[in-house]
C-alpha positions as CSV (number, residue, x, y, z in Angstrom):
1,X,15.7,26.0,-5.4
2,X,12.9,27.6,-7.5
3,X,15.6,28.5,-10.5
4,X,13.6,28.1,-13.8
5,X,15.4,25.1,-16.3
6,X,13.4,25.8,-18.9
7,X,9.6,27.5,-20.4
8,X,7.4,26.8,-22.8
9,X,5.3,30.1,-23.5
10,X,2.1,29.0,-26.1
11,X,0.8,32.3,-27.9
12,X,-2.2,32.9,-30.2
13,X,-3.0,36.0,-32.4
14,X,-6.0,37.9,-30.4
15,X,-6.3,39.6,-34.2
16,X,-4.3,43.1,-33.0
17,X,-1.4,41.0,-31.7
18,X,0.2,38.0,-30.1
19,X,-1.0,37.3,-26.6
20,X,0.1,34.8,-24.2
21,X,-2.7,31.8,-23.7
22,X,-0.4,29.8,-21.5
23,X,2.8,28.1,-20.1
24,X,4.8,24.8,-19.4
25,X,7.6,25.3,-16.8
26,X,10.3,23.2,-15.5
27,X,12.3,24.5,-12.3
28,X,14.7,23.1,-9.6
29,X,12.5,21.7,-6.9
30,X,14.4,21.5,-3.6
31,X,18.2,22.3,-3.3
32,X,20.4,20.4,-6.0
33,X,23.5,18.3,-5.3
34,X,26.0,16.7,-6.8
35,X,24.3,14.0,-9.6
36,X,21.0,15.7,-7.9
37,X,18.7,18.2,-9.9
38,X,15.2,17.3,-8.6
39,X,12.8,19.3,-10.7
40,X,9.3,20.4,-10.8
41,X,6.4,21.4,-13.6
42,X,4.2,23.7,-13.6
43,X,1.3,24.2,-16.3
44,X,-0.4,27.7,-16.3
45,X,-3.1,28.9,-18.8
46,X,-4.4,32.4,-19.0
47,X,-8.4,32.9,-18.0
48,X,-11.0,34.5,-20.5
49,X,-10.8,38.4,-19.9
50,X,-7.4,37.9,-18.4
51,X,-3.6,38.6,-19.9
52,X,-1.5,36.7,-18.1
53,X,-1.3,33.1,-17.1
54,X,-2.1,31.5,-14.0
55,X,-0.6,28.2,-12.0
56,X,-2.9,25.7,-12.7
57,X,-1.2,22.3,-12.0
58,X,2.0,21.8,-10.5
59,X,3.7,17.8,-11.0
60,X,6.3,17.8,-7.6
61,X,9.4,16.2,-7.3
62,X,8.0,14.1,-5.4
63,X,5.5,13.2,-8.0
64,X,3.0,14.9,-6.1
65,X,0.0,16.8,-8.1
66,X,-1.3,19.9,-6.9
67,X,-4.1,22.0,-8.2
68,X,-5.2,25.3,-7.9
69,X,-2.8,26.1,-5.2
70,X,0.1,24.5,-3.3
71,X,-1.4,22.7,-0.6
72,X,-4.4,20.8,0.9
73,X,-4.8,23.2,3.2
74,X,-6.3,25.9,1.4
75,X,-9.1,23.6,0.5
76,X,-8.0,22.6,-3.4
77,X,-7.5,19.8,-4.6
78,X,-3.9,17.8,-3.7
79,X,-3.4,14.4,-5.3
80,X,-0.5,12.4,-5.0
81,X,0.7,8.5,-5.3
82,X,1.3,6.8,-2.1
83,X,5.0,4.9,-2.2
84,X,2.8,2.2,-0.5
85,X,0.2,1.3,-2.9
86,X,1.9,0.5,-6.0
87,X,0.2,2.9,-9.0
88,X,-2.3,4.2,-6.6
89,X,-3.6,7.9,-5.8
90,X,-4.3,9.1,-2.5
91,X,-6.8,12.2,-2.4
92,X,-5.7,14.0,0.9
């Protein structure tokens, strides 16, 4: 769980050098079994004044979206489709 499958890194020239602006990554999402690899995506971009990127959306196995954070809790925004209503989304 949380093992990284693969990363795209986006860079732009900042006119000295290459600098990271942000980042696509696909890891194992829960624990894998056999014919089993449930995977997540997480999409980070890198704020003005800032060198590094930031989670900014994270697509769940589940097929849960989370924003800003990983949960509801923390009072961001947590979106995800309800099994229930067919191509519905559920704000939580």
């Amino acid at each position: 769980d949380g093992d990284t499958m693969g990363l795209l890194m986006f860079y732009g020239s900042d006119g000295t050098d290459f600098a990271r602006g942000a980042s696509i990554q696909a890891a194992v999402d829960g624990t894998p079994g056999n014919n089993d690899m449930p995977g997540r995506l997480v999409f980070s971009t890198t704020a003005d004044g800032a060198d590094s990127p930031t989670e900014r959306l994270r697509i769940l196995s589940s097929g849960e979206l989370v924003t800003g954070g990983l949960s509801a809790a923390n009072g961001h925004l947590h979106l995800y489709a309800d099994a229930s209503y067919s191509g519905s989304i559920v704000l939580q």
